[in-house]
Every structure is written in C-alpha cells, then in structure tokens.
N, C-alpha and C positions, 0 to 999 in steps of 0.2 A: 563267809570269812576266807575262804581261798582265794581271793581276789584281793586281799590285803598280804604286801608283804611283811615276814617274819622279820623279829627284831636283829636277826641275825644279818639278813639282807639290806636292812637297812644299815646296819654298823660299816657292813663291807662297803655298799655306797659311800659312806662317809668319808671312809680312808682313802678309799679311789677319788674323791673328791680331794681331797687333802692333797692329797699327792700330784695332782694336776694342778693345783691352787700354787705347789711348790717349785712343779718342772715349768709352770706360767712363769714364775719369779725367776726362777735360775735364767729363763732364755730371755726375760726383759732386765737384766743386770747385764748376760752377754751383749744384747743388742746396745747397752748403752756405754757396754767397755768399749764395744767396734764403732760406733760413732764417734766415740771420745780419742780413740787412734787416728779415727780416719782426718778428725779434723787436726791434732799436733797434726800427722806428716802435710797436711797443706799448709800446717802455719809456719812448716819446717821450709819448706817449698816456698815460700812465698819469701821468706825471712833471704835465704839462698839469692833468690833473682834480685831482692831489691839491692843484696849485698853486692852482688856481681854489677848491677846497673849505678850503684854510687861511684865503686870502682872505676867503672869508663868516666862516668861524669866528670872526676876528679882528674883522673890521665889525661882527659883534652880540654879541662878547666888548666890545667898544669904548664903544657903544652903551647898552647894559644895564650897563658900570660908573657912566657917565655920568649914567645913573637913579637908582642909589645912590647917588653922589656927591649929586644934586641935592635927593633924597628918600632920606636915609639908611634911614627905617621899612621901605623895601622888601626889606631886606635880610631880613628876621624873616618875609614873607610868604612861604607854599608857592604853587607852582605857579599852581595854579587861582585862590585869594586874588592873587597879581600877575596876573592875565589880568584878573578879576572889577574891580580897580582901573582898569585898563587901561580896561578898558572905558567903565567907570565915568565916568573923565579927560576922556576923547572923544566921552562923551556930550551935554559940555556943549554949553550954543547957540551957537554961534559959535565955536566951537576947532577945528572943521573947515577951515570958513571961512581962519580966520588963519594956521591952518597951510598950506593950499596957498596963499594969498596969498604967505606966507613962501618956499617951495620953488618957488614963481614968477618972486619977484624973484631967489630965486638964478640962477634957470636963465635971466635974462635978465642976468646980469650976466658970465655966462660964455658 
C-alpha cells in the first residue's frame, strides 16, 4: 500500500488539475480576444485604403469628365491619341507658366 497515493494527494491533484483546466481557458479566451483585434485593425486597414483609393478614382473620374465637358472631341480619342494631345496642350509657351501661377494664387488664397 505505499505505492498507492493518499486520498489527500489525490484531492491536491485534482485542484492542480482544475486549475490548469482554468489558466488553459483564461489564455484560449486571451488568444481569441488577440485574434479578434488583430483582424478589426486589418479590416480597419483595409476599409482606410479602399476609402483613400475611391477618393482618387472619383478626383480623376471628376477631372477627365471635366475634359470632355470642356473639349467634347476627346471623347472619340484612344488612350495614347488623349496623352499625345495632352502633351501637345502643355507644350505651349506659357501654359505652364499660367498654370502654376493659377494653382498659386489658389494656395494663397486658402
């Protein structure tokens, strides 16, 4: 019989058990709080960039109606034909010039 543990050693087992059964659960509740943050700030992250990438879309959706409103023909022009114009536009002498002049006075007016 001394090679059987006392009911006493057995009960403290138990509780040491218990209590590992509990610090198991406390740190698989942490691990599923940190999962569940880590994935908001990605879908914070994500939410952010697509907001920022609609924003552009819309400024040179905006922009380039504004073209065709002003210069209906460009609408009929492929790609490269609207860059080639483009260029073209900007080439003149002095339209650089007036332009940043222009985007000058803005930015001193705000």
């Amino acid at each position: 019989m001394k090679n059987k543990p006392s009911i006493r050693a057995s009960l403290r087992n138990y509780s040491d058990l218990e209590k590992m059964r509990k610090d198991l659960q406390d740190s698989n509740r942490k691990l599923d709080q940190g999962q569940h943050n880590l994935t908001q700030k990605e879908n914070r992250l994500t939410h952010w960039e697509n907001k920022e990438r609609k924003k552009r879309n819309h400024r040179i959706c905006y922009k380039g109606a504004h073209i065709e409103y002003l210069i209906p023909e460009t609408e009929e022009l492929t790609d490269d034909q609207f860059i080639e114009f483009c260029d073209a536009l900007f080439s003149f002498p002095g339209i650089m010039t007036h332009i940043q002049n222009i985007i000058k006075k803005i930015k001193e007016e705000n």
